[in-house]
C-alpha positions in Angstrom: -10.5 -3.2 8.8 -9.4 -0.2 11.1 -5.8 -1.3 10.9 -5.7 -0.8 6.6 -7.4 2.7 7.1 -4.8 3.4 9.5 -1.8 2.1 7.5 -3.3 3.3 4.2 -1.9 7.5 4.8 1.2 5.9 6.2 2.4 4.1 3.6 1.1 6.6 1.2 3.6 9.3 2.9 6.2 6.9 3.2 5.9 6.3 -1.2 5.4 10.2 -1.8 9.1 10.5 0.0 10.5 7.9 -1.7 9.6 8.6 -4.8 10.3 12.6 -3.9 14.0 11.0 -3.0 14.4 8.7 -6.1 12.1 8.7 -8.6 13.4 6.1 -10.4 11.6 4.1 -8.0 8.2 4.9 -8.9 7.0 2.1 -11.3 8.4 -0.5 -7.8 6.9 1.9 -5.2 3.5 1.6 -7.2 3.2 -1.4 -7.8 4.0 -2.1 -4.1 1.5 -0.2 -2.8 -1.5 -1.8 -5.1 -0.2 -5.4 -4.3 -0.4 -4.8 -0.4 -3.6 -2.9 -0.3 -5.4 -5.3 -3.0 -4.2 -8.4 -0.7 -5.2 -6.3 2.8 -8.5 -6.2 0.6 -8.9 -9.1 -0.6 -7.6 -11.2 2.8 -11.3 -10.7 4.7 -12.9 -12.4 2.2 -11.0 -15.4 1.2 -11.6 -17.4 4.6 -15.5 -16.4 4.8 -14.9 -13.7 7.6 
């Protein structure tokens, strides 16, 4: 679980710059972001780890 706290602020920056850069991307950079980090939430739990 220390690798999603680590990637967690980076991918965050990297959204806040693309959406700073194009904010027509905002609805696709969202919904991004909540689909990796509810999966890198979810993935522990669906084997039994």
């Amino acid at each position: 679980m220390t690798t999603v706290v680590f990637v967690q602020p980076l991918l965050a920056l990297i959204a806040g710059i693309l959406i700073l850069i194009a904010p027509k991307l905002l609805n696709y950079v969202i919904a991004a972001y909540l689909i990796l980090f509810g999966l890198a939430g979810l993935f522990p739990h669906l084997f039994g780890a």
